[in-house]
C-alpha positions in Angstrom: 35.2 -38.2 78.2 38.9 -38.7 79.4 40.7 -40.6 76.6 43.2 -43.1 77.8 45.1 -43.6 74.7 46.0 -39.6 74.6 47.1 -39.5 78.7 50.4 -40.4 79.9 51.1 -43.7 81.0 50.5 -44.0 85.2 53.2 -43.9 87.6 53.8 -45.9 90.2 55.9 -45.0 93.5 57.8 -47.7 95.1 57.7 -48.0 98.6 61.5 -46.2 99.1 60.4 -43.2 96.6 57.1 -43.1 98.7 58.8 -43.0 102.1 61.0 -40.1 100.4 57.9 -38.0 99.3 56.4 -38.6 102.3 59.4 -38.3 104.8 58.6 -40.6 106.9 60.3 -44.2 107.5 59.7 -47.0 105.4 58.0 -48.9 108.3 55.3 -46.6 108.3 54.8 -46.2 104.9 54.0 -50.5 104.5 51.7 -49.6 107.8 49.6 -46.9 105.9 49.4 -49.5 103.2 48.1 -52.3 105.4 45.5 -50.0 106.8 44.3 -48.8 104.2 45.0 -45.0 104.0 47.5 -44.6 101.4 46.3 -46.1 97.7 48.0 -48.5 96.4 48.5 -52.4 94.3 50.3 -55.2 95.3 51.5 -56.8 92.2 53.7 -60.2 92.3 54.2 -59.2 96.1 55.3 -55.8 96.0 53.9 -53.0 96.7 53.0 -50.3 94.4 51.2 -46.8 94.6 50.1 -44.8 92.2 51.5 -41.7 91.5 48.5 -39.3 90.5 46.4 -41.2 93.2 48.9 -40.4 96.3 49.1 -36.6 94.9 45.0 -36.9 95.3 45.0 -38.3 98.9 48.2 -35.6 99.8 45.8 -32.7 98.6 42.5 -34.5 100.7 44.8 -34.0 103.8 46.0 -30.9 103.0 42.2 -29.3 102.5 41.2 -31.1 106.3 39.2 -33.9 104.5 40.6 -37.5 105.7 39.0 -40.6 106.2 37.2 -43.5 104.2 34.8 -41.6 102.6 37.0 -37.8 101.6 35.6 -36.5 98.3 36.2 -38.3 95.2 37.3 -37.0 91.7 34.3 -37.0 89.7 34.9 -39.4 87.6 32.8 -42.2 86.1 34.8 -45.3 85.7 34.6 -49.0 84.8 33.1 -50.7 82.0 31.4 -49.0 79.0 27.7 -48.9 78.4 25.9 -47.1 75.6 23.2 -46.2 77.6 25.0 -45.2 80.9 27.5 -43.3 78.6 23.7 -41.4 76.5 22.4 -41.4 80.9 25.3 -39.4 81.7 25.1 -36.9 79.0 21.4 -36.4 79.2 21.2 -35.7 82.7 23.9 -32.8 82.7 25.3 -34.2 85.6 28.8 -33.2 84.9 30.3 -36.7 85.4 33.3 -36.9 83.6 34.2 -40.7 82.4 36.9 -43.2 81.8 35.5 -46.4 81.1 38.5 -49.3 80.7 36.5 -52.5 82.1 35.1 -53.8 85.3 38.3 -54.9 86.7 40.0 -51.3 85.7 37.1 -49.7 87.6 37.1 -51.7 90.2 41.1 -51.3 90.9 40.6 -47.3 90.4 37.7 -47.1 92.4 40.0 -48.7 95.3 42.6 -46.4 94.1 40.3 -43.3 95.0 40.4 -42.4 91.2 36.6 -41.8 91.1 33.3 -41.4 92.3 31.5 -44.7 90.8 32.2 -47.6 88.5 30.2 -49.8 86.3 30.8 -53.4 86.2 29.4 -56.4 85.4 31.0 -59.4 86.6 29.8 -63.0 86.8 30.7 -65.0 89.6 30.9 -68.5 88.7 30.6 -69.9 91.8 27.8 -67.5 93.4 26.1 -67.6 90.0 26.0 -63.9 91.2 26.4 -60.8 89.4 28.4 -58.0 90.6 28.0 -58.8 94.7 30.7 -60.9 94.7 33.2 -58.7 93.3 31.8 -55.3 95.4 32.6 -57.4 98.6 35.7 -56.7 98.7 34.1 -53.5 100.1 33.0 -54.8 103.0 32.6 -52.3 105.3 33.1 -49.2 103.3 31.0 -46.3 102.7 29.9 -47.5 99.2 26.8 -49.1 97.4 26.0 -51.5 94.4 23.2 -50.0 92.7 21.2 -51.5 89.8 21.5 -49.9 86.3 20.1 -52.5 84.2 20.0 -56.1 82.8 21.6 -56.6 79.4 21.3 -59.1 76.0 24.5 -60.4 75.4 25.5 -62.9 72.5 27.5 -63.4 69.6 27.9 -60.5 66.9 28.2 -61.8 63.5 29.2 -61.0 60.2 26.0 -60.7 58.3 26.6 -63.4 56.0 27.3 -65.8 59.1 24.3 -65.7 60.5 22.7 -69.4 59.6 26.0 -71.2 60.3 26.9 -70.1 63.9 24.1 -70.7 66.4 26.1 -71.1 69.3 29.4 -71.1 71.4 30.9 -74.4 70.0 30.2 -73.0 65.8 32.9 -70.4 66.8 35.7 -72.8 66.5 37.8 -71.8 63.7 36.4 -68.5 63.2 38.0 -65.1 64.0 36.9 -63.5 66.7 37.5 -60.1 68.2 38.3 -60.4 72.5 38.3 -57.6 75.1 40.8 -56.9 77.4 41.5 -59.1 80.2 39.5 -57.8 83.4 36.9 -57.0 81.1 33.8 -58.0 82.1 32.8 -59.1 79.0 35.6 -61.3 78.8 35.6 -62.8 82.0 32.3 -64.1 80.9 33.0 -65.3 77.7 35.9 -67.3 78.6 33.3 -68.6 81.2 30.9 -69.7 78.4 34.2 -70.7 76.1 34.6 -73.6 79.5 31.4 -74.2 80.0 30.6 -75.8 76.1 34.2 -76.9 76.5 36.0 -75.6 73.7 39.7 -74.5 73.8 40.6 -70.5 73.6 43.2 -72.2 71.4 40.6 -73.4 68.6 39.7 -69.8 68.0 41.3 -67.7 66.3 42.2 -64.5 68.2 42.1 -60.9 66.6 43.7 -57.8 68.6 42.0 -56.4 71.6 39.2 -54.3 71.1 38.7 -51.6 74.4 35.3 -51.0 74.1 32.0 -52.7 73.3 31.6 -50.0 70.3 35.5 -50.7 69.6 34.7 -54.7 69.4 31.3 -54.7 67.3 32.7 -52.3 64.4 35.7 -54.4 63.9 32.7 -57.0 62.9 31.2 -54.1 60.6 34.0 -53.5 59.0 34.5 -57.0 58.2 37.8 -57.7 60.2 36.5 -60.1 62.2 34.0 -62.7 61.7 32.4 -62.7 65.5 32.5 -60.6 69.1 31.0 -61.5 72.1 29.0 -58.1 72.5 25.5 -56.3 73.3 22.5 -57.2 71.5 21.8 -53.4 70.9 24.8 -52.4 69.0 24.0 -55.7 66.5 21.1 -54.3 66.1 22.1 -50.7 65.3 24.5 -52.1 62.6 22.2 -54.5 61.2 24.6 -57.4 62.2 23.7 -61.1 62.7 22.9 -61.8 66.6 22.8 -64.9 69.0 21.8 -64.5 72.2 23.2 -66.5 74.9 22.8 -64.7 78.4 21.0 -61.2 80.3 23.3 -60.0 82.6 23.2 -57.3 84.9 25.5 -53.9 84.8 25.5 -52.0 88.1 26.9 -49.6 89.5 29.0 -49.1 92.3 29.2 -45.6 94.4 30.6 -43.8 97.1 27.7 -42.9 99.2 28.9 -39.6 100.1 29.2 -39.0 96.3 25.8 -40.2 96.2 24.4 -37.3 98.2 26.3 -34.9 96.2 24.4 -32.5 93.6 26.6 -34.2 90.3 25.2 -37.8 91.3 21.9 -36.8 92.8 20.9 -35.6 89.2 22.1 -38.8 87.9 20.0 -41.1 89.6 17.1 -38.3 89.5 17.1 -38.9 86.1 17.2 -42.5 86.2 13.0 -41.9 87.3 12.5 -39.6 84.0 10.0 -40.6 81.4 13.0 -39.7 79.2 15.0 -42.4 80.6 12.8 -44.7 80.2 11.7 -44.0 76.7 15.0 -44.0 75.4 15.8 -47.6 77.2 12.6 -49.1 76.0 14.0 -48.1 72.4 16.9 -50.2 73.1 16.8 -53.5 71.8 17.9 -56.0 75.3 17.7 -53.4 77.9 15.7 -53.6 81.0 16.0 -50.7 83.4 12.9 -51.9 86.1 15.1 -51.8 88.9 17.5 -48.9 88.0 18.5 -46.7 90.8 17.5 -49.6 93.2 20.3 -50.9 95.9 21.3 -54.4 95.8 24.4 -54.0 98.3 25.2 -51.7 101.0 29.2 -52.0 101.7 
């Protein structure tokens, strides 16, 4: 697994230092931007390209392969799930992973900084999961496949359990949040609107990266709640209120899909061994898994 914390920071080119690389004219380099060809973010109106992505795209030129759908890293990247994290393992697929939120895999996945991402993201005015936020795919060689629908609720303290049943007990009350971009916490400020209570009546602890990260801070008695997956409460024998399924899928390119690393990915997703392992997982249904829902 590719550990963010021990990496150095990203780079990002501006669009002088990129013309200068690249030798060409400024002009031309906020034309391969518009198109498309060249990765890169447009933050507060400027442009921005990542350093490590650009070297990426250089080398796909350089080996004859151009295009929308040129080889990827193989990478695995998005949000964190403990069974896609066991799914990846067990299959021997040789998917390497950085999992730093939906949003983060989303923004690297435009970035040409891997293969696939996992995400689940609810679209409050869809009421959709996920097919909102893989449209901004339209037209590309990519695909939103189904992985599988999730428990999620409130993690408690064990000795909370019969005083928070819901959304609006949380006022007061420490609480560990995820990033922002997270999918988890795009949802729970979501639900934090929806039962109207303030962000500002909770009481905020740091930022935990992970849903592993978030539910031990609860173990470990740091924090009194997280909004987190009803299998990790129940591995740690912590207090649990559910309050919505939600799906995690997963987006691919679909010339990684054909590829021998991602072929015996979803292969596996048919195994007995798959399906025996999910079935152990408390709030985990994997019926459709492997199933297309979106076709960019």
């Amino acid at each position: 697994m590719l550990n963010r914390n021990t990496s150095s920071p990203e780079r990002y080119l501006t669009v002088p230092e990129l013309a200068e690389l690249l030798r060409i004219k400024e002009r031309k380099v906020y034309d391969l931007a518009s198109s498309g060809t060249v990765p890169c973010s447009k933050v507060t109106g400027k442009l921005l390209f990542p350093e490590q992505a650009v070297h990426r795209w250089l080398a796909q030129g350089q080996s004859g392969e151009s295009g929308p759908d040129a080889a990827r890293p193989s990478v695995f990247l998005g949000s964190h799930d403990p069974l896609l994290d066991w799914t990846l393992r067990q299959s021997e697929c040789g998917i390497a992973t950085f999992f730093d939120g939906s949003q983060d895999g989303l923004d690297r996945f435009a970035n040409r900084e891997g293969l696939a991402a996992g995400i689940h993201i609810f679209d409050a005015a869809s009421g959709d999961w996920n097919v909102p936020a893989a449209a901004r795919f339209e037209g590309e060689p990519v695909a939103l496949l189904a992985f599988a629908k999730r428990r999620r609720g409130l993690v408690l303290r064990r000795n909370l359990s019969s005083q928070v049943t819901g959304v609006a007990d949380l006022v007061g009350r420490k609480v560990t949040p995820r990033q922002p971009g997270a999918g988890t916490q795009i949802l729970f400020d979501h639900l934090l609107a929806q039962a109207g209570v303030a962000a500002d009546a909770l009481r905020f602890g740091p930022v935990a990266r992970s849903e592993a990260d978030a539910v031990f801070d609860v173990v470990s008695e740091d924090t009194d709640v997280t909004f987190g997956l009803e299998v990790l409460a129940h591995q740690h024998k912590l207090g649990f209120v559910p309050l919505i399924e939600e799906r995690f899928d997963l987006l691919v390119s679909r010339r990684a899909y054909f590829e021998p690393p991602m072929q015996r990915f979803v292969r596996f997703l048919t195994s007995e061994a798959f399906k025996d392992h999910a079935g152990a997982m408390p709030g985990y249904d994997v019926s459709e898994a492997g199933t297309v829902r979106w076709n960019g």
